[in-house]
N, C-alpha and C positions, 0 to 999 in steps of 0.2 A: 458628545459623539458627533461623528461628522456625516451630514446629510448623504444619504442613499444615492449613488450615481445611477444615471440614468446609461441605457448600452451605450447612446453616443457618446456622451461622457466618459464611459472607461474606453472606451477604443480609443478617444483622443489620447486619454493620458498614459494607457499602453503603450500607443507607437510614438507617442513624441518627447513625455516625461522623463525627465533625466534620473538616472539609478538611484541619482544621492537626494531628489523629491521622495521618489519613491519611497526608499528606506527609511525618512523620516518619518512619512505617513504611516509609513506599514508601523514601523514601533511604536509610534504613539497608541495607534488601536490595540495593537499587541499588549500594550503594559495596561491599557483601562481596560480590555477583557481579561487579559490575568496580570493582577497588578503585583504580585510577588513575583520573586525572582529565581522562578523557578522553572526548567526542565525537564519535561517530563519523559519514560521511555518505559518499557515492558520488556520483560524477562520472555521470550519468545523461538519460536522454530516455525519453519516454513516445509515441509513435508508438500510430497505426493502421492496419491493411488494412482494416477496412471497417467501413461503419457501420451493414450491413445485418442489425436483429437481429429474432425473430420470438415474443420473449415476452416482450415487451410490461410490463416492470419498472415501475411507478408512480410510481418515485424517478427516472428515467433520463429525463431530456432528450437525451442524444446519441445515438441508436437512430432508425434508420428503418425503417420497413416496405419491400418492395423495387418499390412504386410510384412511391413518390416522388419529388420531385425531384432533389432532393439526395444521393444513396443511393451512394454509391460503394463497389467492392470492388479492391481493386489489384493490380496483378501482382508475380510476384517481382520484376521489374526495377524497380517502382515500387518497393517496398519496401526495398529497398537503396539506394533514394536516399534514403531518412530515415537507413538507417546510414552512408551515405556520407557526410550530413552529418554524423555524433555524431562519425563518425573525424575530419572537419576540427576541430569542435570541442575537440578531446581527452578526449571522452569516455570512458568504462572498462566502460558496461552500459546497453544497450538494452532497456527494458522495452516488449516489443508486446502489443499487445492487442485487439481488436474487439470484433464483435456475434456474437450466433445465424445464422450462414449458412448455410442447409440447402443450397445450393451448391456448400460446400469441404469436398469429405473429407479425409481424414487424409493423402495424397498431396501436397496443397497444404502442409500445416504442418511435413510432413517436408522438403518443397524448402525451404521457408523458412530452416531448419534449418541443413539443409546446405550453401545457397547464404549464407547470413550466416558461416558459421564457414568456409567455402572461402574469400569474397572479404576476410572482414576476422576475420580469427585473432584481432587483439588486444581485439576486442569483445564483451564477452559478453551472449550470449541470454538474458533473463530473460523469455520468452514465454508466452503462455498461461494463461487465467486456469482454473478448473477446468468452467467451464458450456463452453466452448469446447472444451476437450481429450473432453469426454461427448458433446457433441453432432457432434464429430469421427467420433467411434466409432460411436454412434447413425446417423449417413448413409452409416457405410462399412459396414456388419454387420459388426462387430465389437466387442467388451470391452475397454472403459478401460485394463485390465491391457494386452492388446495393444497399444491406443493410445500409453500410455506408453511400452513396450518399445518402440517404433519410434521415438518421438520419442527414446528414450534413445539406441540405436543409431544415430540419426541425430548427437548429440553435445549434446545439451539435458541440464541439467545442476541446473538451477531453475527453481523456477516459480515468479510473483507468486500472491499471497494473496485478489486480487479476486473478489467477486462473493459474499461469505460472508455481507454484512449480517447479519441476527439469525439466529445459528443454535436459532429454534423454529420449529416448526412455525406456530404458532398467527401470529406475523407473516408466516411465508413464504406463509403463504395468503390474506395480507390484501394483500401489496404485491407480488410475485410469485412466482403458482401456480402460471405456466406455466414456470416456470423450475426444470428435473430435478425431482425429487422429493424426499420423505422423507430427510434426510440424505444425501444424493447430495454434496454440497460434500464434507463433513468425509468422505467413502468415496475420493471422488478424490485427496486428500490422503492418504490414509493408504493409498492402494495406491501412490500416487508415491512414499511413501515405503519401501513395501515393493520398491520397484524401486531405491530408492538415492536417490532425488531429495531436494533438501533445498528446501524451500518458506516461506515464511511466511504470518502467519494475519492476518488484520483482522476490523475490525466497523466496520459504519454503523450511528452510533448517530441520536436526536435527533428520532425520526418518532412512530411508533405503538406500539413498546417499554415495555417496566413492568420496574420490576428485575428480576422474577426473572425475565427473557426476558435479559435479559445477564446474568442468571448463568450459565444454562442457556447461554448461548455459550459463556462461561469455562471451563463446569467440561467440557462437549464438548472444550475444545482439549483440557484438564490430562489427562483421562482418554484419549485417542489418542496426546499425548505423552506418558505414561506406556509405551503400548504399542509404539513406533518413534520414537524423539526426532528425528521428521525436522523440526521446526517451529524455524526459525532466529531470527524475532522474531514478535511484535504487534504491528500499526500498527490505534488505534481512528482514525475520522475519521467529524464529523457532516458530517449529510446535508443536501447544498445544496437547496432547494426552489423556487428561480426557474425557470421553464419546466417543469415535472414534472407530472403526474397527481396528484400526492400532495398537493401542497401545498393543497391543497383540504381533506382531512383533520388537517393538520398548523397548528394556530393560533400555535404560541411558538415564537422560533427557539431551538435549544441553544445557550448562550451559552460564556463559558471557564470558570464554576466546573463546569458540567456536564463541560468537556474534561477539568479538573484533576481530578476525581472520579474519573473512568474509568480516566484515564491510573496515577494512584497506585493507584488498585484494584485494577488489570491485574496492575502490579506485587506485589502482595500476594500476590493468588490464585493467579498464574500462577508456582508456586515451581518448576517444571522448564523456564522457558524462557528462554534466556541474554540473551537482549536485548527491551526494549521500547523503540519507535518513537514519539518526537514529532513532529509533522509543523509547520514553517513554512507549507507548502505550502496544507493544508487550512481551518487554524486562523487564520492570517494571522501573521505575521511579531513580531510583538509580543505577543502569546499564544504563539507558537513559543517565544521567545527565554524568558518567561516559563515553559512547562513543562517545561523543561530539568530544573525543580526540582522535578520529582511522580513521579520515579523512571524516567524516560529515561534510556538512554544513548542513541540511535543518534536522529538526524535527518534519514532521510531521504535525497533526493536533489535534483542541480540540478534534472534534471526541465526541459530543454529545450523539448523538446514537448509538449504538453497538450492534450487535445479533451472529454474529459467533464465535468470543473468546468467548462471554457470553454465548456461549452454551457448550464450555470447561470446565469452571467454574472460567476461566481465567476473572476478572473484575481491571480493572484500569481506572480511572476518571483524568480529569483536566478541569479547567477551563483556562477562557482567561490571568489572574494573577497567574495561576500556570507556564502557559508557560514561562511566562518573569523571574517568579520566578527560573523554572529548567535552562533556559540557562544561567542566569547567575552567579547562581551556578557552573557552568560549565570554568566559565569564559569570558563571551562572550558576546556578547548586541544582545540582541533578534532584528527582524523586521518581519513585520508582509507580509507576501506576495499572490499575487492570484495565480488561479492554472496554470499560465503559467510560474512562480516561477523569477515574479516582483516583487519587492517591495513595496508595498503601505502603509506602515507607520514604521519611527522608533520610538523608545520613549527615547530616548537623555532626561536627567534630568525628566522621567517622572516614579515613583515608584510603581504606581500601576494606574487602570483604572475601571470607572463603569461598572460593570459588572450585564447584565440584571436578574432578577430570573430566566426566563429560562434555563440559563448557568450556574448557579453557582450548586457547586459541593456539597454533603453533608458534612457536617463536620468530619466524619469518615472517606473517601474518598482524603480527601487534603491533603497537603504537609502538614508535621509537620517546625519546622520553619529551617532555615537555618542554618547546620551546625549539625543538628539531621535527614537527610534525609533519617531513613529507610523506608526500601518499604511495609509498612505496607499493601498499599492495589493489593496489587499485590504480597503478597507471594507466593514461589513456592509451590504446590501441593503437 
């Protein structure tokens, strides 16, 4: 295994290392932490209760103030019809998520909870992003640490990685200041996982960042992971800028050598964390299939539902046979895993699977066939 770099050492080989260093390194850790050759992904839906958020993020097109029109918050019976439909779908993990609602205390997030694992046992809650579970606590007087415990005793089990964008200071005060505080992310995280949770970590790259503002994210995960290995993977994804505040400040879009870069560097630095996250979803579909090679194992989810890229005008689809279909495009054999990122099925000599109506993708929307894989539906902007 190859000795632990030090920050100055990954900044050098960040800004100066050439892609095809990189990609060497990154694969070789990639195949001695998972030495088969396998891809893993989750049958999944991205749902929201509400879009009503109140800090006002720079990056964030899907967020409404609670004037507006548009502005919806939902009930628990609403919200189980988003899982009612993942269960028609044959879903396996429901990731929810919303906005800043100084509205819903922690009373709300624990029904949710409770009422998602009462009506549909075989679904699992991947709820809550870490600004939501603070600001929970914050309008019920009560500590995060509490917070958690109640969501845990309620039967929550993980939590999504959202809302971590750059973890420095010096961005979080340029693109949202209003959103918790001084390392407030990476403390939510690391009390969750002092309560038992296993969580994963992201970054939104591609805005107003300088390397060593992603290092300074990296070396925050590696040093917390060090202290409670509750971090299950890394999903980087750039930042869409159609409809945003930001996009004003933001002149170049991050393209795919910027994705490749990350993606393998992630891999390098991040030597105590067992999985790194390529996304089709974010990246588009042809880039997806392409960074399979820059030290991913895990790709992700179908990801049924979607409302934040969709508010960029960023839309990309898949279904349960597109997934099998991109990773082995890729070169690789799919397996299908839950959110604690086990394995629960491979398909060894199996070329495709019944896929329910709820899940299948529109025909404009799917992979064209193998060997013609442009990203049609995920052009860039």
């Amino acid at each position: 295994m190859i000795a632990r770099m030090t920050f100055k050492e990954g900044l050098e080989l960040f800004k100066n290392g050439s892609i095809e260093e990189l990609q060497t390194l990154a694969q070789q850790i990639r195949n001695q932490k998972n030495p088969h050759n396998l891809v893993t992904f989750v049958l999944d839906s991205n749902p929201n209760y509400t879009n009503v958020c109140n800090v006002d993020c720079t990056f964030c097109a899907f967020y409404r103030h609670k004037s507006a029109k548009d502005v919806y918050t939902k009930s628990i019976d609403e919200v189980m019809e988003h899982m009612e439909r993942a269960r028609r779908a044959g879903l396996k993990t429901v990731l929810l998520q919303g906005g800043v609602n100084d509205d819903l205390k922690i009373d709300y997030y624990v029904q949710l909870v409770k009422t998602a694992l009462d009506r549909y046992p075989d679904l699992h809650p991947h709820f809550f992003s870490a600004v939501e579970i603070w600001n929970a606590a914050r309008v019920s007087n009560i500590t995060v640490r509490e917070a958690l415990e109640m969501l845990w005793n309620a039967g929550l089990r993980t939590i999504p990685g959202g809302g971590a964008e750059i973890l420095s200071e010096r961005v979080r005060l340029k693109i949202s200041p209003k959103k918790m505080g001084p390392n407030s992310w990476i403390e939510v995280h690391h009390t969750a996982h002092q309560v038992g949770f296993k969580t994963t970590a992201t970054m939104m790259y591609g805005h107003i960042e300088e390397p060593e503002d992603i290092l300074e994210h990296l070396d925050t995960l590696r040093r917390y992971q060090d202290k409670i290995p509750g971090f299950s993977s890394f999903i980087p994804w750039s930042y869409k800028r159609e409809n945003t505040a930001l996009r004003r400040k933001v002149q170049h879009w991050a393209g795919k050598d910027a994705y490749f870069r990350i993606l393998a560097f992630s891999r390098i630095y991040l030597d105590n964390f067992d999985h790194i996250g390529a996304s089709w979803f974010s990246e588009g579909k042809e880039n997806g299939i392409e960074s399979l090679h820059y030290g991913a194992d895990d790709f992700g989810g179908t990801i049924l539902e979607e409302n934040v890229h969709r508010a960029t005008e960023w839309i990309c689809k898949a279904d349960h046979n597109d997934m099998l279909r991109m990773i082995r495009a890729a070169g690789f054999e799919p397996a299908q895993r839950d959110s604690f990122y086990q394995v629960i099925r491979t398909y060894e000599g199996v070329e495709s699977v019944e896929v329910p109506y709820e899940q299948r993708v529109k025909e404009s929307d799917n992979l064209p066939p193998l060997g013609v894989l442009a990203d049609k539906c995920c052009a860039l902007k």
